[in-house]
N, C-alpha and C positions, 0 to 999 in steps of 0.2 A: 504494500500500500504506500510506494513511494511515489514521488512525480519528479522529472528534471525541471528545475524554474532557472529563471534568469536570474542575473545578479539582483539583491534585492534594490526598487528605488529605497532612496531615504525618506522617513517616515515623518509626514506634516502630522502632530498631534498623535495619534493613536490608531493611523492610517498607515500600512502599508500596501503596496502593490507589487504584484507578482505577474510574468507569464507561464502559464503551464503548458504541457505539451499535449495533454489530453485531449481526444476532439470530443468537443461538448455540443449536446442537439437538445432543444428547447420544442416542446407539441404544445397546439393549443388547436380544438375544434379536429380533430384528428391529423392536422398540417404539420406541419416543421416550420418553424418560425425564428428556428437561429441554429445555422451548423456551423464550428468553429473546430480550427487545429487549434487555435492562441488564442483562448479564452484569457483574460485577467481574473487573476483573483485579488481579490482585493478586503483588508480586513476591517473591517468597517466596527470590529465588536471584539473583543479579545479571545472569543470561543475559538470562531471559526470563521472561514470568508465567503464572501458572495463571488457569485461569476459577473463580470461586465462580458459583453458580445462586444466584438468590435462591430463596427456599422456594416462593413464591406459585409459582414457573416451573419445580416438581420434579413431575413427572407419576406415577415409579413410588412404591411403597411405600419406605419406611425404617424400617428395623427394627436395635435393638438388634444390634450384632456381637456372637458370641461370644469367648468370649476375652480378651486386655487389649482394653479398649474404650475407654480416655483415651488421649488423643494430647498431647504436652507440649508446649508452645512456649511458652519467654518472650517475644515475641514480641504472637503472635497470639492467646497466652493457651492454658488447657487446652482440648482440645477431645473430643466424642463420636464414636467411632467408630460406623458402621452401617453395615447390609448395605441392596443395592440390590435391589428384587424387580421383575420385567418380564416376567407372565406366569410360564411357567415357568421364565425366566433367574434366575437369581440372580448376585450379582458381593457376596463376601460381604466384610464390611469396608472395600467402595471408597468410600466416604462419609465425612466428616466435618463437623460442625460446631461451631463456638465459642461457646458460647452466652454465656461472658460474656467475651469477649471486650473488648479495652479501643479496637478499632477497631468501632465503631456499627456500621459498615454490613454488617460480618461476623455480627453474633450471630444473623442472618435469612436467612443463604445457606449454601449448602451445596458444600463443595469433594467434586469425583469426581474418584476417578484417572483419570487419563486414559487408562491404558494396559486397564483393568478394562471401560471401553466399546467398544464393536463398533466404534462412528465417531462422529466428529465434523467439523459442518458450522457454517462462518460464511456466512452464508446460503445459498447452494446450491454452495459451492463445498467440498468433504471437505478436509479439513485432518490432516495428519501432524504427530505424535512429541510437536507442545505448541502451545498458542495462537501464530502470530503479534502480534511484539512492535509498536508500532503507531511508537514511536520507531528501528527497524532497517530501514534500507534499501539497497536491493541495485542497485548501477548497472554495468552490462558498455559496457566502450570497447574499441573496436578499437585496435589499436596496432603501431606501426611497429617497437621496439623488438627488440634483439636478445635472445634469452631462452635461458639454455644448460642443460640441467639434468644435474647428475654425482653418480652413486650410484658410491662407492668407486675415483675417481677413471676412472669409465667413465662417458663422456656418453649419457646416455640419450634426450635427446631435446635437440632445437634449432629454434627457430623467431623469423621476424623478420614473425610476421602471429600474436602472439600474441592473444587478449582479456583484460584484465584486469577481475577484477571486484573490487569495491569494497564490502564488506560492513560497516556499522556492528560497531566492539568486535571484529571482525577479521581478522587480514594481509590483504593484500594480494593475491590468489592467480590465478595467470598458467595458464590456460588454453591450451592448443597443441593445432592441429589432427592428426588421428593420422597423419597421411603424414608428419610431423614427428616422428616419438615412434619410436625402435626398439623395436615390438611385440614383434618376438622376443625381448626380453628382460624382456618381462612375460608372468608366466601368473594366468589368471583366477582370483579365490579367493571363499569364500562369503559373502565380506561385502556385506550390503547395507544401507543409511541410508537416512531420508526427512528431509527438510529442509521445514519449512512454507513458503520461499521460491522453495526451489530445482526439487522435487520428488525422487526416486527416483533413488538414485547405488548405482552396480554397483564391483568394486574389480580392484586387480590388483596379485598382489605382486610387485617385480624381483628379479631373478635375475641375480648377477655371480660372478665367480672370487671375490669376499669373501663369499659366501651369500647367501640368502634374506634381504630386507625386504619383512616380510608387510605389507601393506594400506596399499603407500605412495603406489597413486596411481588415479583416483578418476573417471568418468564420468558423468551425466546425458545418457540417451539422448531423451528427451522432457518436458525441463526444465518447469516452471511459464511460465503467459505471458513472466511478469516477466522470466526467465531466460532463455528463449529462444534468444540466443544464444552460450549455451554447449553447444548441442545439440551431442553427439557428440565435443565436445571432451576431451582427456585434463589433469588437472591435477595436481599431484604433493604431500604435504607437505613444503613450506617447511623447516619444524621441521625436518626430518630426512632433507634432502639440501644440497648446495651447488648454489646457484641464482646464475649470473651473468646478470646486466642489462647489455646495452654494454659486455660484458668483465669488469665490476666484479662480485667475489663480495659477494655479500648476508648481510648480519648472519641467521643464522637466527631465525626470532621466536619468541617464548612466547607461547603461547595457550594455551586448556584442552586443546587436540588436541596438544600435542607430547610 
């Protein structure tokens, strides 16, 4: 899950820009509406980055949004808002661009929300929720380790054939097989996620004599290659249980999920 980039530009504020080499295709209305070798990435958020199209690689129409049509950013500079046309799709205001923008390589590409498109593919592979980041990477170890996890002083699950998986920027997060997890005191709830690494995670909140904690702990039943095996595994947030390793309770961590 690596990408060749360019050398990085230098970074206005908390913006960086990338090219990658990936060829990226944008659907909207069942069309293609942007195919690129030299997508920009660009970090707009500290997580992870958005794609710019360059313009040459915008296939549908772009037309004036209605509405406030400037977009603000000190940053990346002011930018035009426009609507996407794809046949008879329309996706109104999912466009922008920086025309004068104070990074070059933006004032000629065109940022689309991501969520405004039907799909998106890094070359043939569909891709969920935002670009993969090309510097995040995802490693699963098996492990011997004792792993105890207690929602309101009730052990909910315990295992000593955990997998730990190892995700750049964050925790640490301990995977237990579900003959290890007391199911009956989870029930399934409507949440569902897609992870560009991981793939497609199902939820389930616990249930103890202290009440419901909705959406605390988290499945992939047909993970991404990469992830694999964490297939079927049950994982719980950290953040917001006591989680002992070899006896030893665990500092809860901060992340954006706690």
């Amino acid at each position: 899950m690596t990408m060749t980039t360019t050398a990085p530009t230098p970074a206005r504020g908390r913006v960086r820009v990338e090219t990658g080499r990936k060829r990226v295709r944008a659907y909207l209305g069942g069309q293609v509406v942007a195919d690129t070798t030299a997508p920009l990435l660009v970090w707009e958020r500290p997580y992870y980055p958005t794609y710019y199209i360059p313009i040459a690689d915008v296939r549908a129409e772009l037309v004036p949004a209605a509405g406030a049509a400037v977009v603000r950013s000190p940053s990346r500079g002011d930018g035009r808002r426009l609507s996407v046309r794809a046949g008879d799709a329309v996706a109104e205001g999912a466009a922008v661009r920086h025309e004068g923008s104070p990074f070059p390589e933006l004032r000629d590409a065109i940022r689309l929300e991501w969520d405004a498109m039907d799909a998106w593919f890094e070359e043939d592979e569909e891709v969920f929720t935002h670009p993969r980041d090309p510097y995040t990477r995802v490693d699963v170890l098996p492990s011997s380790r004792h792993v105890r996890v207690d929602v309101d002083g009730v052990t909910v699950a315990e295992s000593t054939s955990p997998r730990l998986l190892f995700e750049t920027g964050l925790p640490v997060r301990h995977y237990l097989p579900r003959p290890h997890v007391r199911m009956h005191l989870l029930a399934p709830s409507d949440l569902e996620t897609h992870c560009p690494y991981k793939g497609r995670a199902r939820y389930w909140s616990v249930r103890t004599a202290g009440g419901e904690h909705r959406d605390l702990a988290w499945s992939y039943a047909t993970p991404l290659p990469e992830s694999r095996a964490i297939a079927g595994l049950v994982c719980f947030f950290e953040e917001r249980v006591d989680l002992y390793v070899d006896g030893a309770l665990q500092e809860r961590p901060r992340s954006r999920f706690g």
